[in-house]
Structures are given as structure tokens and as C-alpha cells.
TORVEXFI-398015 format. One record per atom (N, C-alpha, C, O): residue in three letters; x, y, z. Coordinates in pm, whole numbers, plus 50000, padded with zeros to 5 digits. Example, Ala and Ser with C-alpha at 12.3 -4.5 7.8 and 13.67 -1.06 7.14 Angstrom:
ALA513194943150780;ALA512304955050780;ALA513204967050780;ALA514244966850846;SER512854977550708;SER513674989450714;SER512905000350787;SER513415011450804;
***
This chain:
UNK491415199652000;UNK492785194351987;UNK493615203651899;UNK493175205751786;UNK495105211351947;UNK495595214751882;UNK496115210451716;UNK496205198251701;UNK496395217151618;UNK497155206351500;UNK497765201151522;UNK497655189251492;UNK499165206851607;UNK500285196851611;UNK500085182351687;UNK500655171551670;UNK499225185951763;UNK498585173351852;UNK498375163851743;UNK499075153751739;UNK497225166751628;UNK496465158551577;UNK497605154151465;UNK497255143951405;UNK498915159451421;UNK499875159251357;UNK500555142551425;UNK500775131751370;UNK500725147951580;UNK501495139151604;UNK500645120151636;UNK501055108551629;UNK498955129051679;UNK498975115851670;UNK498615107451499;UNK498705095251485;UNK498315114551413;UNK498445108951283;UNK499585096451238;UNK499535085451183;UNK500835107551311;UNK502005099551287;UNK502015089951377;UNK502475079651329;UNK501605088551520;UNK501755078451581;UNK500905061851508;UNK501455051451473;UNK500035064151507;UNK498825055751419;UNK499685051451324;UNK500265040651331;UNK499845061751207;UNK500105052351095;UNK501535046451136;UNK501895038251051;UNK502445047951237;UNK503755043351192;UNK503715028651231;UNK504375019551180;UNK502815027851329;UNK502325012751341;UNK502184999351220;UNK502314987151232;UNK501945006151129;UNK501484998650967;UNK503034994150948;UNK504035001150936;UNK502914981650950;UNK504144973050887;UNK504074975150731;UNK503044977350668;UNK505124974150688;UNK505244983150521;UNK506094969050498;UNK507214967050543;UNK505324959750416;UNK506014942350396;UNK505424940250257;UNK505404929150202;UNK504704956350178;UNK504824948150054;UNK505724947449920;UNK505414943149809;UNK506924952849966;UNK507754955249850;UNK508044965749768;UNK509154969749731;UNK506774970549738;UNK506694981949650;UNK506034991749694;UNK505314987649786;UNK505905002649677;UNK505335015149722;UNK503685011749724;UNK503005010649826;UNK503195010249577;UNK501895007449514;UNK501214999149659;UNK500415003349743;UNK501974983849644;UNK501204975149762;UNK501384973549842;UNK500734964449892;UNK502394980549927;UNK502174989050094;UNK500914999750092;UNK500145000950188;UNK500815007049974;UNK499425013049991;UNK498265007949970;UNK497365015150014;UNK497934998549920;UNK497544988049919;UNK496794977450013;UNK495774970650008;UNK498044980050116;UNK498204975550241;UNK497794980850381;UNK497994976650494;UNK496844996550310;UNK497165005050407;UNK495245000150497;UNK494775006350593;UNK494644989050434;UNK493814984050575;UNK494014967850611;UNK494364959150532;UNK493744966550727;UNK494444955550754;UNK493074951050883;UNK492584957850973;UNK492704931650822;UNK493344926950777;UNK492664929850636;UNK491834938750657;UNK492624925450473;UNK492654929450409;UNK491004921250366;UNK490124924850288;UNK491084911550437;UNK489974898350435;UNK489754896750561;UNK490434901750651;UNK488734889250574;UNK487864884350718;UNK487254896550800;UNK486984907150745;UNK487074894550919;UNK486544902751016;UNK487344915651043;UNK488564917551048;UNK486354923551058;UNK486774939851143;UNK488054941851100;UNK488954937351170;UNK488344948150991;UNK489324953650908;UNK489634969950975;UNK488864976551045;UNK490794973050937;UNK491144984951017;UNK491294995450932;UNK492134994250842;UNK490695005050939;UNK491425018150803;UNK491875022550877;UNK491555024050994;UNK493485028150768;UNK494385036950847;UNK494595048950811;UNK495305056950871;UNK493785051850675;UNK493365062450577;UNK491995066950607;UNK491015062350549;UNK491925080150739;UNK490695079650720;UNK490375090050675;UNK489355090650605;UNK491115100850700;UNK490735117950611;UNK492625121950530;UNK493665115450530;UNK492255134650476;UNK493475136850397;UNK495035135150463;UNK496115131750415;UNK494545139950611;UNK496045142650704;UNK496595128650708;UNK497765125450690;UNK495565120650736;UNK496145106350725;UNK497195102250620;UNK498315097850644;UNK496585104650490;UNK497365103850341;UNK498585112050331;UNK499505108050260;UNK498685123650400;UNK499965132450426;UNK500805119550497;UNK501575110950455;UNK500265122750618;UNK500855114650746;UNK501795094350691;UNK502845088350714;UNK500855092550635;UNK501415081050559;UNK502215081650401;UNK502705071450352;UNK502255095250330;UNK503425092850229;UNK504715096750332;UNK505795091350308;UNK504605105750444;UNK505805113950494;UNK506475094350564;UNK507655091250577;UNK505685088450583;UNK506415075650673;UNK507185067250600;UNK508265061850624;UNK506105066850459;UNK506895058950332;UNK508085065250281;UNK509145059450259;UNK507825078550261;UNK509015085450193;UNK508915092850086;UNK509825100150045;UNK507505090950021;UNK507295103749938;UNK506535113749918;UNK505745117249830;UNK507055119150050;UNK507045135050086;UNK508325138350181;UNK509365131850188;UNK508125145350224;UNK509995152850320;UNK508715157550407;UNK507555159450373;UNK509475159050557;UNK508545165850571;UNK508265179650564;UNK507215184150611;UNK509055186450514;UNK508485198250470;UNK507395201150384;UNK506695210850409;UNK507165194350289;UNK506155187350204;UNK504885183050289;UNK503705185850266;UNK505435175250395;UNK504105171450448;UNK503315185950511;UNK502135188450488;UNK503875191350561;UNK503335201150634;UNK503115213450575;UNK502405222350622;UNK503905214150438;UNK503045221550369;UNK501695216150347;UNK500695222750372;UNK501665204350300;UNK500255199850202;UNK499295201050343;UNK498205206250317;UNK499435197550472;UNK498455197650594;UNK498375211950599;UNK497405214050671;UNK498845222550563;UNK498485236450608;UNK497445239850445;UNK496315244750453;UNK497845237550361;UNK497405237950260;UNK495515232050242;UNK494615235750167;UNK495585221750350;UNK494095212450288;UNK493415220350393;UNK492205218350404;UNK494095230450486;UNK492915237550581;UNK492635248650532;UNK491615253750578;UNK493315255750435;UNK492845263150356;UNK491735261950219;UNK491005269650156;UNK492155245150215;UNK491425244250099;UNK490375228250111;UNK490325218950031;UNK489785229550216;UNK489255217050277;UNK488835209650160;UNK489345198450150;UNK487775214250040;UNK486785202349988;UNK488215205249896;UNK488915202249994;UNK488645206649853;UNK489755202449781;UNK490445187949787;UNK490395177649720;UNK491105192549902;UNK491945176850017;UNK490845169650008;UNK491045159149947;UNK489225171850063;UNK488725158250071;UNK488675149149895;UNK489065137749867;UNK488145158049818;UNK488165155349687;UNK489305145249645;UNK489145133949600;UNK490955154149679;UNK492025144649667;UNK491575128049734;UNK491485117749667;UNK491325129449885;UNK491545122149962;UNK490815105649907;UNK491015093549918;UNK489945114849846;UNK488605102149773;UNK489345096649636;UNK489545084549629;UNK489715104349539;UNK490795100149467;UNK492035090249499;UNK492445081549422;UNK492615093449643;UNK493075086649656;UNK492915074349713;UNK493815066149729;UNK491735072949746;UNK490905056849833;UNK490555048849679;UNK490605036749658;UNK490195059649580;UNK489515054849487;UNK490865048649368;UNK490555040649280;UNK491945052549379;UNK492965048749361;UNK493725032749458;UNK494445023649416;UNK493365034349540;UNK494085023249634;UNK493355012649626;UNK493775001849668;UNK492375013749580;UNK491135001549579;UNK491534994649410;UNK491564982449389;UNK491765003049325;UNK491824995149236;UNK492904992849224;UNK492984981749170;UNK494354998749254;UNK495424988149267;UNK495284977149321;UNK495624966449272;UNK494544979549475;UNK494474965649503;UNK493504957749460;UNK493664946349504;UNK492634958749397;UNK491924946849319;UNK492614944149178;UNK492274934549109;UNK493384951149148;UNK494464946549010;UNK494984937949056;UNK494774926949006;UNK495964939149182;UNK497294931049204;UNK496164917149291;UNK496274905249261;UNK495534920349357;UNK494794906249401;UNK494704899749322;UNK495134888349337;UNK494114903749195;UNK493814895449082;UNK495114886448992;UNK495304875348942;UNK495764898749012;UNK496884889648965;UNK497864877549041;UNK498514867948999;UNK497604882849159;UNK498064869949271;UNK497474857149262;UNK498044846249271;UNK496124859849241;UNK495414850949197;UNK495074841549061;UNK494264832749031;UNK496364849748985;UNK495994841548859;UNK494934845648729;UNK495014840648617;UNK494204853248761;UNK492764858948721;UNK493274871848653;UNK494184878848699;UNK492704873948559;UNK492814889148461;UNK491824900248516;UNK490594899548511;UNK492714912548581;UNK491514924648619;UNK490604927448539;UNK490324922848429;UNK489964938248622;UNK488664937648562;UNK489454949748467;UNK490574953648500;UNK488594956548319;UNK488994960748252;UNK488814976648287;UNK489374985048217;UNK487914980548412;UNK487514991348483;UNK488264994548556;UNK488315006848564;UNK489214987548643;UNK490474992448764;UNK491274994848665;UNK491495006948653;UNK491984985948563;UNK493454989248453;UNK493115002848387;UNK493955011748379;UNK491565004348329;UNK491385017848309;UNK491765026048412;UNK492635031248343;UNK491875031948520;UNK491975036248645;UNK492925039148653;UNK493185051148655;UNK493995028948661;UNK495195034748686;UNK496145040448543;UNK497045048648523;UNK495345031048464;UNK495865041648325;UNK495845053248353;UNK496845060148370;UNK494065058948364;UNK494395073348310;UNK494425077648440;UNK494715089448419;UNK494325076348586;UNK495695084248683;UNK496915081948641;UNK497595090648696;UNK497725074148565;UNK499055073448583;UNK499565084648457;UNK500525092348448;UNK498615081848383;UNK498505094048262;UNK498235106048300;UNK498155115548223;UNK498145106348373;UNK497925124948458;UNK498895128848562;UNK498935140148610;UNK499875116548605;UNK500605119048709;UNK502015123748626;UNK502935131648648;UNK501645114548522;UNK503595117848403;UNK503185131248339;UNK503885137548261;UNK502075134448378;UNK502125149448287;UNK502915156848378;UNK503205167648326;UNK503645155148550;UNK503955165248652;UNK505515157948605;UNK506435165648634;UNK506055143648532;UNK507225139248542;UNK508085146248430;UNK507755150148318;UNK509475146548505;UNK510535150648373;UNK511725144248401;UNK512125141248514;UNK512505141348250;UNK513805135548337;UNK515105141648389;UNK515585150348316;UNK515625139548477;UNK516525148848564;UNK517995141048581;UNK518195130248637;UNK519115151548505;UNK520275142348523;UNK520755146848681;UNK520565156148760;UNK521515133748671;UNK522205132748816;UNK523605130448776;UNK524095130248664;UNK524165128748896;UNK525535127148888;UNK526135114448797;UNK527025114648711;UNK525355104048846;UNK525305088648767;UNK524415082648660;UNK524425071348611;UNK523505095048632;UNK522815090248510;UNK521585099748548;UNK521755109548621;UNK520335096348495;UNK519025102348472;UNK517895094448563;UNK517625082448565;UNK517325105648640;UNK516065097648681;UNK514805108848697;UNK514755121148700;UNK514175101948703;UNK512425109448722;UNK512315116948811;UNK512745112948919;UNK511815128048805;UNK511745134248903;UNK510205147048866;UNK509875151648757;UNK509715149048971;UNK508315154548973;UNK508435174648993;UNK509005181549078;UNK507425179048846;UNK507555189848869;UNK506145196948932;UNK505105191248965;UNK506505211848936;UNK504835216748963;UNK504275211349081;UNK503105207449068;UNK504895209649213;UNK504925201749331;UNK504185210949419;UNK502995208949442;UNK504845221149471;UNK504465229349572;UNK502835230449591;UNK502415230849707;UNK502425230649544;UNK500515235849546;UNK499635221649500;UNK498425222449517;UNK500065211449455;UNK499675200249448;UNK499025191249552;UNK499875184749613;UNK497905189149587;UNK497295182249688;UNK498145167349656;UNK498895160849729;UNK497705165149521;UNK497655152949516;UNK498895146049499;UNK498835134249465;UNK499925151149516;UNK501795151449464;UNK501805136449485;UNK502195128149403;UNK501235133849622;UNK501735122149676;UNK501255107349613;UNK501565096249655;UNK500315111149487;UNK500005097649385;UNK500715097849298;UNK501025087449240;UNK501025105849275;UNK501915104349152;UNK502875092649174;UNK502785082349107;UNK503745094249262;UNK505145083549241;UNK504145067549295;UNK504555056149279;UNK503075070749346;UNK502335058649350;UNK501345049049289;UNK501085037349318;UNK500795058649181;UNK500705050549060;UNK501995049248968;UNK501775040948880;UNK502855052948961;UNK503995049448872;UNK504465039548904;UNK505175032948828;UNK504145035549043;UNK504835022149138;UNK503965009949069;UNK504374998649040;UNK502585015749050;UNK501785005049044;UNK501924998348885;UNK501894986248864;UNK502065008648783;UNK501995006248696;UNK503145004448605;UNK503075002648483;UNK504695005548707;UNK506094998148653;UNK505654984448672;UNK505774975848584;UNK505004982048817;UNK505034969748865;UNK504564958348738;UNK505144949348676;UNK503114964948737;UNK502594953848642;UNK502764951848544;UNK502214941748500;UNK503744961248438;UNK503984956948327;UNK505524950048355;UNK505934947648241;UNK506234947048422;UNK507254941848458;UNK507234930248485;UNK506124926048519;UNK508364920148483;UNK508424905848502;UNK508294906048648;UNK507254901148693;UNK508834909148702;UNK508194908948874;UNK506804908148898;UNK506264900448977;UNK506244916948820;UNK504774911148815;UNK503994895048869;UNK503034892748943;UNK504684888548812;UNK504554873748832;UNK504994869648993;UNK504574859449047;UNK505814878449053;UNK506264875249204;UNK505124879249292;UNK505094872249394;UNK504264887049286;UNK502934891649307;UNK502414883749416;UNK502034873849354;UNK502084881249558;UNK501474875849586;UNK500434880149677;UNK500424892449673;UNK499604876049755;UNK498234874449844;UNK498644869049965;UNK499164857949959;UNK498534873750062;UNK498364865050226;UNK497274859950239;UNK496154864950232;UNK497804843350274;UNK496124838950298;UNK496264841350468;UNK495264836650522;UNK497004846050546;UNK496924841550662;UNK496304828950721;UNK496514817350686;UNK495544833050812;UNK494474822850876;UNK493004824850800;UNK491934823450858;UNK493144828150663;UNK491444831350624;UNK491494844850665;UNK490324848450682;UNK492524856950697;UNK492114868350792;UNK493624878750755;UNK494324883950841;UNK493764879350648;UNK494464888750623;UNK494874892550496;UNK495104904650494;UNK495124884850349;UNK494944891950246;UNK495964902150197;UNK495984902050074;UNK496714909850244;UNK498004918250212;UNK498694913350103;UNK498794901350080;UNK499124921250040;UNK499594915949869;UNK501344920149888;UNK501584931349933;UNK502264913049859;UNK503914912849882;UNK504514908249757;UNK503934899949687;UNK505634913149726;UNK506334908049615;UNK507244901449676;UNK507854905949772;UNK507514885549607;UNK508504879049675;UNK509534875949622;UNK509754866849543;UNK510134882649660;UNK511714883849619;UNK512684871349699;UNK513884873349682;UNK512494864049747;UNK512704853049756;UNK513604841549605;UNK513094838749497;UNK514944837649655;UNK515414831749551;UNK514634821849481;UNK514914818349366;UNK513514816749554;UNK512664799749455;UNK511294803649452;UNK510344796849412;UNK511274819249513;UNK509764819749501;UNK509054813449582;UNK507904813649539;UNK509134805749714;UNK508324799749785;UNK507814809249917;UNK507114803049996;UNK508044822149948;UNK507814830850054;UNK506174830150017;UNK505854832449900;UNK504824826050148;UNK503904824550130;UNK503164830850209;UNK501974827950219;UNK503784841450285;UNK503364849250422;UNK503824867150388;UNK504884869650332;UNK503044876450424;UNK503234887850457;UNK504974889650551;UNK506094894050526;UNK504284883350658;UNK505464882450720;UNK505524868350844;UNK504744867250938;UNK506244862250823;UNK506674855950877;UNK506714853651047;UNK506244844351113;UNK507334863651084;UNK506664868451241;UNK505134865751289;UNK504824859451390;UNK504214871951195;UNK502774876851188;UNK502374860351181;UNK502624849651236;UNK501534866251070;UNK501134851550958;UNK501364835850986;UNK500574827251025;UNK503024834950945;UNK503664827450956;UNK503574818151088;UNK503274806551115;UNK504014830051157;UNK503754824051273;UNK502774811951351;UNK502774801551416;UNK501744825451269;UNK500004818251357;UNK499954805951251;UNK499344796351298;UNK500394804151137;UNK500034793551068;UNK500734779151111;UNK500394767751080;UNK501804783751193;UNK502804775451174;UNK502284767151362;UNK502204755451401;UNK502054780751430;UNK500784781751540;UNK499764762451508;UNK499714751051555;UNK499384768051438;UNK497924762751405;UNK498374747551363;UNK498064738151435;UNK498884746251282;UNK499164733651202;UNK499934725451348;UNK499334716451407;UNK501104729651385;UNK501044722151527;UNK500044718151647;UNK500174707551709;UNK499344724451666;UNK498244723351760;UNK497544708951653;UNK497584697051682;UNK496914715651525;UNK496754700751481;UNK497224685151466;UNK496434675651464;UNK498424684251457;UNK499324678951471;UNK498764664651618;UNK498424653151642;UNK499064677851667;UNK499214674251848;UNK497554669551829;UNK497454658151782;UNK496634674351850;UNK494934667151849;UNK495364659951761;UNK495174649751828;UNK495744656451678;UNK495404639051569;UNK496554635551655;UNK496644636151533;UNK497444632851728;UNK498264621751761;UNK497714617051850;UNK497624604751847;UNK497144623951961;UNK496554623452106;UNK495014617352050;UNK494464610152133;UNK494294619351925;UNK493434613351846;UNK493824598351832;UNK493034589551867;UNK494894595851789;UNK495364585551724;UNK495844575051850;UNK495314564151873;UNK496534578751895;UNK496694571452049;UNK495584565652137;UNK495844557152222;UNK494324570352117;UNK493604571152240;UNK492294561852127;UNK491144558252153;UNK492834561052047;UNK491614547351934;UNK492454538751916;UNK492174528551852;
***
């Protein structure tokens, strides 16, 4: 298979991934599905993938992306090295923020984790004026495998020290999906990934019940 082939179908795959969790951190987070129950899907399976999915989110250009994909064939165990870093990264955000959806205090081994990645990612940050004020912005980029964690533990770790924190939630789906969303919702009652999805089948389900106990109830 040519690259560009394997380029394009990278991008085809991941663009499929509905991006419903709010924040950068738990769309990545998000990135297997369902998150609970049966036959879960990875959509992260080697480095190009991890290219292929910051260029969809947005942090990379793609010029960026295609540097860093020409880059990891020059420097294969490198990229894979990143690539594991970065699984090994996505796992403990998402067992942080599960936990916190849940009410429950992480374990003291993931918060280490993203500490000291997030402590290695602000060593690349500086602040950069703009026209309207100052914002963050990432140096020492070009040759960086790993560019693309940086703004994603920073996501993870504004999140949780922030009052939003508390908006945090878990999909229970049907028992079969698990995806973590911030709900920005005025009362706080949004209880679904998405509504379409989830929602749906739940809303699915509880009618069908409905309908068997009346046709139950009628027929005694």
C-alpha cells in the first residue's frame, strides 16, 4: 500500500469518531468505543493513527501532520515509543475522569501520570502576546514526535483542577458504552454521550418496556 493510501485511509477511520466529549483530554479519552461492555473498538492503533487523529481534532495543521508521519519513518522505534506514551497517557486520563464521574478519588498512580507528563509538556510552553491579550503557545515543535500531548495533557489537567470538573460525566448507555462528556447543560441533567446514540437506544428500550408491562397488565 502506498503512504498516501494508508494516509488517507487513517483519515477515513478516524473521522468516523464522534468527538462529544467537550474537551480535548476526553475526546481522547474517547478514542475506543464502546468504552464498557463487549468488543470495544481501538481507533489508536500505531503512531499514524495518533497523527491522523490530532490533525481531525485540531492540534496539528496539517502540515504538522505530515511532517510528524514522514518523520516516524525515519525514526520508527521512536514514534512507537511516543505512540505507547501516548496509550499510556490516555488510559490514565481516562481512569482519572471515570473516577471522578463517579464520585470516587483516583488512584494516586494515574494523578502522578499526568502530573509529571504535564510537567514535561510546559517545559515546550511560553506565553505569546496576541492582538487581544496573551495565550500559550508551544515551542521547539518541529522535530517533536510527541507535540501532539502536550496541548492534551494541559486539557486534562486545566480540566480537573477547575470547577467544571464537577460537570464530568460517564455514559451508562445500555451497560455498553462508558464515554466521559462535560455537561454543559444549564441544570446539569444531560445523561447521554449523545442523545442521537445512547439516548436514543435508552429511550428505545424503556418504551418497549412500557409496552410488555401494559400488554402484561391487560392480559392478568
Amino acid at each position: 500500500m502506498q503512504s498516501s493510501d494508508r494516509i488517507n485511509e487513517y483519515s477515513t477511520r478516524i473521522a468516523t469518531l464522534s468527538l462529544l466529549g467537550g474537551r480535548l483530554c476526553l475526546d481522547f479519552a474517547n478514542t475506543v468505543d464502546p468504552r464498557v461492555g463487549n468488543s470495544p473498538h481501538e481507533y489508536l492503533i500505531d503512531y499514524p493513527d495518533l497523527v491522523q487523529w490530532s490533525r481531525y481534532v485540531g492540534t496539528l495543521t496539517e502540515d504538522e501532520a505530515q511532517n510528524l508521519l514522514h518523520k516516524a519513518t525515519q525514526h520508527p522505534r521512536e514514534a512507537t515509543v511516543t505512540f505507547e506514551q501516548a496509550i499510556t497517557l490516555r488510559e490514565a486520563i481516562y481512569r482519572v475522569f471515570s473516577a471522578v464521574a463517579s464520585g470516587t478519588v483516583p488512584q494516586t498512580a494515574d494523578l502522578e501520570a499526568l502530573q509529571s507528563t504535564f510537567a514535561e509538556a510546559m517545559t515546550h510552553a511560553r506565553i505569546t502576546p496576541k492582538v487581544n491579550g496573551f495565550v500559550w503557545d508551544w515551542v521547539k515543535r518541529e522535530d517533536a514526535l510527541d507535540q501532539m500531548l502536550w496541548p492534551t495533557v494541559r486539557s486534562a489537567v486545566e480540566l480537573l483542577t477547575s470547577e467544571e470538573v464537577k460537570r464530568v460525566k460517564q455514559c451508562p448507555g445500555l451497560g455498553d458504552c462508558g464515554w466521559l462528556f462535560l455537561d454543559t447543560s444549564k441544570n446539569g441533567s444531560r445523561q447521554w454521550c449523545s442523545m442521537e446514540e445512547c439516548g436514543s437506544r435508552a429511550k428505545m428500550r424503556r418504551q418497549y418496556a412500557r409496552k410488555r408491562a401494559s400488554v402484561h397488565k391487560s392480559t392478568h
